[in-house]
C-alpha positions, 0 to 999 in steps of 0.5 A: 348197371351202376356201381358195385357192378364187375365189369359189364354186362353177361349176355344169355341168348336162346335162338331158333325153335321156341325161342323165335316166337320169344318164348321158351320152355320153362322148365328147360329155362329154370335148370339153365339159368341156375347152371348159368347162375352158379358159372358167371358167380364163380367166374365173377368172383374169381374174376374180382377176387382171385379166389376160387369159391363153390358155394353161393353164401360164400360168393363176394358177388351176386348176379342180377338180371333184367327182363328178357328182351323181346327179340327172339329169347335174350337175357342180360346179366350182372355181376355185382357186388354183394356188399359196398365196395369200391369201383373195379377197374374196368379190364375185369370185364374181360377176364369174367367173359372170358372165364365164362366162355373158357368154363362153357368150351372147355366142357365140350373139349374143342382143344385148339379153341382151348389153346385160344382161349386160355392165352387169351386168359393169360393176357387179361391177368397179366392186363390186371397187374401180374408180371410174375409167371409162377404166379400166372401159372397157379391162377391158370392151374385153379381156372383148370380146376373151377372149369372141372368142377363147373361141368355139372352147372355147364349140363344144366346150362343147356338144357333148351338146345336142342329141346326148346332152342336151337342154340344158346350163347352167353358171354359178353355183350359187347363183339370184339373181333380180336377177342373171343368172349362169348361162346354159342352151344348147338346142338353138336356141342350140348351132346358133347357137353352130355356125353357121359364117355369122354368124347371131343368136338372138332372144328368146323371142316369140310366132309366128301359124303354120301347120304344114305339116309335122311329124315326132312323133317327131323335132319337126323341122316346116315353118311358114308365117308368112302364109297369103298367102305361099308360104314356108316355114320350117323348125322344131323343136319341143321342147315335150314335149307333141308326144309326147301324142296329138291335141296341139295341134300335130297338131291345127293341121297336120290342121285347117289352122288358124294355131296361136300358139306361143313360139319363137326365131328364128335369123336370117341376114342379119336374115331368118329361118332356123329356128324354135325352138319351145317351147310353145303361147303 
């Protein structure tokens, strides 16, 4: 992008649904990009800065975008300074996709990612020049506090999952396989995100279920865990091969047979609320 740019480019995707005819709701996409606006300014400033700042005016940096590409719905995103200043030193790259990515995870509470995470932040500070832990202990603890107060930016962020999209990423541009810099919402994690209890997504694992209920067209479902047990859970499948004749799961529902799958958990109060599923394990 040139210089005054903070590290490199902010990825902002949108996938399936609206998205893979290259077209996307707009009012769905207004109230995303201005939550995504105000999480990549305050992590971009923090980033170049160290300083936590709220309000736009008063933001060092400004974010700037290109038109959208044409695969499926793809939009690039720059952090640049405000005013002239100085190149910056290329390790901020990380640090801001990592804050972004940090910022958007931690509003859906997936806590050995977090884990991940925030030591990967640690190392991207220490990278910038700090040796001095107390030091890195309060730029962990004011990062903690950005990500709390960003969570209503993050609800507005995805808005089109699930509406217009079928996921949405943003992050960095560029894949490192040591480094998580970028972080992907479905549908499991936007109802996380908007739950208004306090709730928390698990990883993916494999499940031993049986169907009970199941919409193909929709992939909304019913589940049991045990056979001797009356419950019942609700779920959502998103595996595309829900929409081939005598798939899998229709097979499992007629047959009545326990079918293992890959799914996420949304839990509340540590107890399972909703299934996720993506695939047959």
């Amino acid at each position: 992008m040139g210089e005054g740019t903070v590290g490199e480019a902010i990825l902002i995707r949108y996938d399936g649904l609206d998205a893979d005819r290259h077209e996307i709701e707009l009012n769905a996409l207004s109230e995303s990009l201005a939550g995504l606006s105000q999480i990549i300014g305050v992590t971009g400033n923090f980033a170049a800065t160290e300083r936590y700042v709220r309000h736009r005016d008063a933001l060092a940096v400004r974010i700037v975008v290109q038109p959208p590409k044409a695969h499926c719905f793809e939009i690039m995103a720059w952090v640049k300074w405000g005013a002239e200043q100085p190149l910056i030193s290329a390790t901020l790259a990380t640090l801001t996709a990592g804050l972004i990515t940090y910022v958007v995870s931690r509003a859906f509470k997936q806590r050995q990612e977090m884990k991940y995470l925030k030591e990967s932040l640690e190392t991207a500070i220490r990278e910038l020049g700090h040796r001095d832990q107390p030091v890195i202990d309060r730029l962990l603890d004011t990062i903690d506090k950005m990500a709390d107060a960003l969570k209503p930016s993050v609800r507005k962020a995805v808005r089109p999952v699930g509406e217009t999209a079928e996921t949405m990423t943003v992050g960095s541009s560029t894949h490192r396989d040591d480094q998580k810099l970028s972080v992907t919402i479905s549908r499991a994690e936007r109802d996380a995100i908007l739950a208004e209890a306090e709730t928390e997504l698990t990883s993916e694992q494999t499940y031993h279920v049986i169907i009970t209920e199941v919409d193909i067209e929709t992939g909304a479902c019913k589940v049991s865990l045990d056979p001797t047990d009356d419950a019942r859970y609700t779920g959502k499948i998103t595996d595309p091969a829900l929409s081939v004749p005598m798939n899998a799961y229709v097979m499992a529902l007629a047959q009545k047979k326990t079918l293992s799958v890959r799914a996420k958990a949304l839990l509340r109060s540590g107890e399972i609320e909703r299934l996720y599923i993506s695939n047959t394990a």
